[in-house]
C-alpha positions in Angstrom: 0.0 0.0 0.0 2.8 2.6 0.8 4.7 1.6 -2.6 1.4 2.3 -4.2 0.9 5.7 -2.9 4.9 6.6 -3.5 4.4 5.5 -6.9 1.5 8.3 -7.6 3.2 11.2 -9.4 3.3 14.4 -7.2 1.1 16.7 -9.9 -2.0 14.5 -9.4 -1.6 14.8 -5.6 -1.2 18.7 -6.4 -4.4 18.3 -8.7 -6.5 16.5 -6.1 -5.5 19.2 -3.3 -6.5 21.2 -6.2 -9.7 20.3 -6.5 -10.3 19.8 -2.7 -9.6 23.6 -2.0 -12.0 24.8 -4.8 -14.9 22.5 -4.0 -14.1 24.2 -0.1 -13.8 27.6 -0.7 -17.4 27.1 -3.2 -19.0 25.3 0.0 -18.2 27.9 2.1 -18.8 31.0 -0.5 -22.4 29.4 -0.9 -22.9 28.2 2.6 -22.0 32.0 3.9 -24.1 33.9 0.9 -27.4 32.0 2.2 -26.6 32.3 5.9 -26.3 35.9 5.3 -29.7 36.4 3.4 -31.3 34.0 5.5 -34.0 36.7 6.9 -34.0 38.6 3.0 -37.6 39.2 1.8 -36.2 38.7 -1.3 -34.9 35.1 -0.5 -38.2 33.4 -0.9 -38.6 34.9 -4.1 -35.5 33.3 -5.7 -35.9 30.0 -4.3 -39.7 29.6 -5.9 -38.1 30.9 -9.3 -35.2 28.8 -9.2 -37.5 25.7 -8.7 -39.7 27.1 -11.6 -36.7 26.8 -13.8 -35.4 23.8 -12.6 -38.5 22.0 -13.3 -39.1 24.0 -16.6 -35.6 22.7 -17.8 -35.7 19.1 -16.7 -39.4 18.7 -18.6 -37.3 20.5 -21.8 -34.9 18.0 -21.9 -37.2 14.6 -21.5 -39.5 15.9 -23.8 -37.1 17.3 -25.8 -39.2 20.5 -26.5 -36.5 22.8 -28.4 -38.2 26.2 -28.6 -38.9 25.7 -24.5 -35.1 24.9 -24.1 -33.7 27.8 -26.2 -35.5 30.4 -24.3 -34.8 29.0 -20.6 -31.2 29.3 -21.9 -31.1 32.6 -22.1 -32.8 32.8 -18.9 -30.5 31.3 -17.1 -27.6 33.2 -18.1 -29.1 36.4 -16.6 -29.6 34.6 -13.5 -26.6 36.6 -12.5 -27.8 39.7 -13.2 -31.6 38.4 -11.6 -29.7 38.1 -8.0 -28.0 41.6 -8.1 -31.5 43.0 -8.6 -33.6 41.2 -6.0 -30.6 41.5 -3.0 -29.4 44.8 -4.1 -30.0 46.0 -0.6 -28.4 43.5 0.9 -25.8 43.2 -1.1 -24.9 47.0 -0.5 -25.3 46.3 3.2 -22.9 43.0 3.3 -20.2 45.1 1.2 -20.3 47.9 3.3 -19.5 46.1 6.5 -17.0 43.8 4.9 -13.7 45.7 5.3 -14.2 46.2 8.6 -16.8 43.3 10.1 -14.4 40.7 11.0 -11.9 43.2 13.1 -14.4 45.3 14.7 -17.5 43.0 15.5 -16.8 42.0 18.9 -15.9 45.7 19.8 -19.4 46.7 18.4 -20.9 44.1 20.1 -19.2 45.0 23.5 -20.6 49.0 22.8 -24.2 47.3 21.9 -24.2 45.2 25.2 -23.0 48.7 27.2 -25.7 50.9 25.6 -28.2 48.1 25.8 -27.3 47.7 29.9 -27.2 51.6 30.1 -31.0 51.8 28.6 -31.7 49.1 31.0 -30.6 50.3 34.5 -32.4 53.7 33.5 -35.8 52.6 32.4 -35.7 50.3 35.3 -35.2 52.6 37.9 -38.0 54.9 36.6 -40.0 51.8 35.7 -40.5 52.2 32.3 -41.4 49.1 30.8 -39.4 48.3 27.9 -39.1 45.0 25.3 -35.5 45.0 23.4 -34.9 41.8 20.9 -30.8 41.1 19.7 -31.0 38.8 16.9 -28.9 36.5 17.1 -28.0 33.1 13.9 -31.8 33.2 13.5 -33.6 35.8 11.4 -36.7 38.1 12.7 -37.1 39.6 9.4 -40.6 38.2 9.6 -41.4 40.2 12.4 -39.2 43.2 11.1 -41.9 43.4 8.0 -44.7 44.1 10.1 -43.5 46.4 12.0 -41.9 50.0 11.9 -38.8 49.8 10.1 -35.5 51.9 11.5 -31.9 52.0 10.8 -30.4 53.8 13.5 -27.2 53.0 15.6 -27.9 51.1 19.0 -27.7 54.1 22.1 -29.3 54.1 25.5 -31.2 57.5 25.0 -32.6 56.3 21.9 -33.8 53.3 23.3 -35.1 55.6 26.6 -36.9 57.8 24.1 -38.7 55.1 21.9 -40.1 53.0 25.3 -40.6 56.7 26.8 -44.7 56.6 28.1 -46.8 57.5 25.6 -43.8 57.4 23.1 -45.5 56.4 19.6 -43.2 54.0 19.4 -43.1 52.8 23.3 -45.7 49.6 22.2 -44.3 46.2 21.0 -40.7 45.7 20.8 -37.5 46.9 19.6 -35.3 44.6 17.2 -31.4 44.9 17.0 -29.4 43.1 14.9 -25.7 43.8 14.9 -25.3 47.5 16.3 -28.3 48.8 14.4 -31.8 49.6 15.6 -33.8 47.9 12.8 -37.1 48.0 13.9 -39.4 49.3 16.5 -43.3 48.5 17.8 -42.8 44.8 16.7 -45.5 42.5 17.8 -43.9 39.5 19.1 -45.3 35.6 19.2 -47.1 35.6 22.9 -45.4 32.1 24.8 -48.3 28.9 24.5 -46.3 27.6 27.5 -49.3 26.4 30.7 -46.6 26.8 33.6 -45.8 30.1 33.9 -46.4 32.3 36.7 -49.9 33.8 36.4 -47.8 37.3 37.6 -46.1 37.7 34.8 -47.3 40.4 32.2 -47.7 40.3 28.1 -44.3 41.4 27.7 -42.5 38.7 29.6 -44.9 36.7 27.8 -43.6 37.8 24.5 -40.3 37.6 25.6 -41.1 34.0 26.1 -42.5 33.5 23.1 -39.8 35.0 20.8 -37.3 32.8 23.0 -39.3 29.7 21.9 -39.1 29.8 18.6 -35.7 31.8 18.0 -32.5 32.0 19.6 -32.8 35.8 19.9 -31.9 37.3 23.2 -34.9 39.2 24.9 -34.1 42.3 27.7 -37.7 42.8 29.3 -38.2 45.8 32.0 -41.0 45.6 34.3 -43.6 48.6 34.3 -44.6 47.2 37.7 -42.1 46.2 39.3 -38.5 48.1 37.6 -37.2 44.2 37.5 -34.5 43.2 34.7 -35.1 40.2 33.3 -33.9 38.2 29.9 -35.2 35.6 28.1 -33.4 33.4 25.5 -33.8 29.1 24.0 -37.4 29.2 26.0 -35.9 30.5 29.1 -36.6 33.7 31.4 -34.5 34.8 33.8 -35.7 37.8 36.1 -34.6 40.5 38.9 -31.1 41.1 37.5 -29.0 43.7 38.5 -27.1 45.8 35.5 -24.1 43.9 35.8 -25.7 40.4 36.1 -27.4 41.4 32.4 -24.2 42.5 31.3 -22.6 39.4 31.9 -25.7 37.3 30.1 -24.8 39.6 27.2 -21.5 38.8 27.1 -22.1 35.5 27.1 -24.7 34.7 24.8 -24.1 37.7 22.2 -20.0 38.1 22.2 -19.4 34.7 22.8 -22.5 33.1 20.9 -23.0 30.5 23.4 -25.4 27.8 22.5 -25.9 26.9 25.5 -29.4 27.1 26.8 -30.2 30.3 29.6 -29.8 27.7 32.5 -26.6 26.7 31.8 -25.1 29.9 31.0 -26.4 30.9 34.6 -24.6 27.9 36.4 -21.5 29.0 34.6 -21.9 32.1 35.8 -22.9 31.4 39.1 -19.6 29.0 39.0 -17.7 31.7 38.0 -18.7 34.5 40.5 -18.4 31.8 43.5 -14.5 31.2 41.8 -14.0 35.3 42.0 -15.8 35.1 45.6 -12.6 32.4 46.9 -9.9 34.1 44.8 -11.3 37.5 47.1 -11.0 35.9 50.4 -7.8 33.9 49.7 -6.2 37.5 49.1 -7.7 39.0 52.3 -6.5 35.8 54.2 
């Protein structure tokens, strides 16, 4: 066997790692283009006419129908073209951030997570209830149709002002995704779950709800009460202090932990009771 591979000249090797790197760097081109139009209005579209051709084309050739073929062609080769048209926003969007998205994401996500925790402590202590959704590998452009579309930089007083009382926009929720402000008054999925506290109100229902069908993570403030909580994989935490919601952040936004919200709070339980023994082994 090892005289056999020996014997194989090196250019065919160099010609199979060839091929190897071209059918990976095609996966991943693909594999990253739908991931990042995953939540495009735009996506269904091409999809139902990319099946409509395919079908259209295989019936040409069985059939053999020549005028069909001919024309479906020439359709074909403005696919290209076709794509440009139906994601030119997104496009535009994607090339815009691409110098600089791989370098600065975590630092905008570490400024969202700030501003978002600023907003938070501040509406809670005048008890202004609030409803702020990150999304996260799952899109919520669904919910971003039907409601009122932004594009504005994440920033605490903007958040303040929108969930302000009597704020036009203060009903429904606000969606994030990245470090913009996307969309505001969104009406999110209420939870069908039977064992929830009977206390809590619509928008830790919603929060719930989101969190059950997404993996977006939910910042709820409590009209009633002031309370922080956050909801995220069909899990609500509540009474958080601004730092404790800071460090969920960190974890399930920087870090994109898939872990669900229970086990991201033993870890962090874990890890404050580590800090807690590191403190007293210095004072002792």
């Amino acid at each position: 066997m090892m005289n056999t591979l020996l014997s194989i000249p090196g250019s065919v090797i160099i010609n199979y790692l060839k091929m190897g790197l071209e059918i990976l760097i095609i996966t991943v081109v693909i594999y990253k283009t739908l991931h990042y139009l995953r939540g495009a209005r735009g996506a269904s579209v091409l999809a139902g006419v990319t099946i409509l051709l395919l079908v259209l084309t295989w019936l040409s050739k069985q059939f053999q129908l020549d005028v069909l073929n001919w024309l479906l062609n020439g359709i074909w080769s403005t696919v290209g073209v076709a794509i440009v048209i139906i994601f030119q926003p997104e496009l535009r969007r994607a090339f815009a951030q691409l110098g600089s998205f791989s370098f600065f994401q975590g630092r905008r996500r570490r400024e969202v997570i700030t501003e978002i925790v600023n907003a938070s402590a501040n509406m809670a202590r005048r008890k202004c209830g609030a409803l702020m959704v990150v999304e996260r590998r799952i899109g919520l452009q669904n919910l971003v149709d039907d409601s009122v579309k932004l594009d504005i930089k994440v920033n605490s007083m903007v958040l303040e002002s929108i969930f302000f009382p009597n704020s036009p926009l203060h009903d429904g929720a606000v969606i994030i995704r990245d470090d913009r402000i996307i969309a505001a008054r969104a009406i999110l999925p209420l939870t069908r779950a039977e064992n929830i506290s009977i206390r809590l109100g619509t928008r830790h229902r919603a929060a719930l709800g989101i969190a059950e069908e997404t993996d977006a993570v939910t910042v709820v403030i409590s009209e009633e009460t002031g309370t922080i909580s956050i909801a995220c994989r069909g899990a609500l935490h509540r009474d958080l202090s601004p730092e404790e919601l800071a460090n969920y952040l960190e974890k399930l936004i920087i870090e994109q932990d898939e872990s669900d919200l229970e086990e991201v709070a033993q870890m962090l339980e874990i890890q404050a009771e580590q800090r807690e023994t590191a403190l007293d082994m210095e004072d002792k």
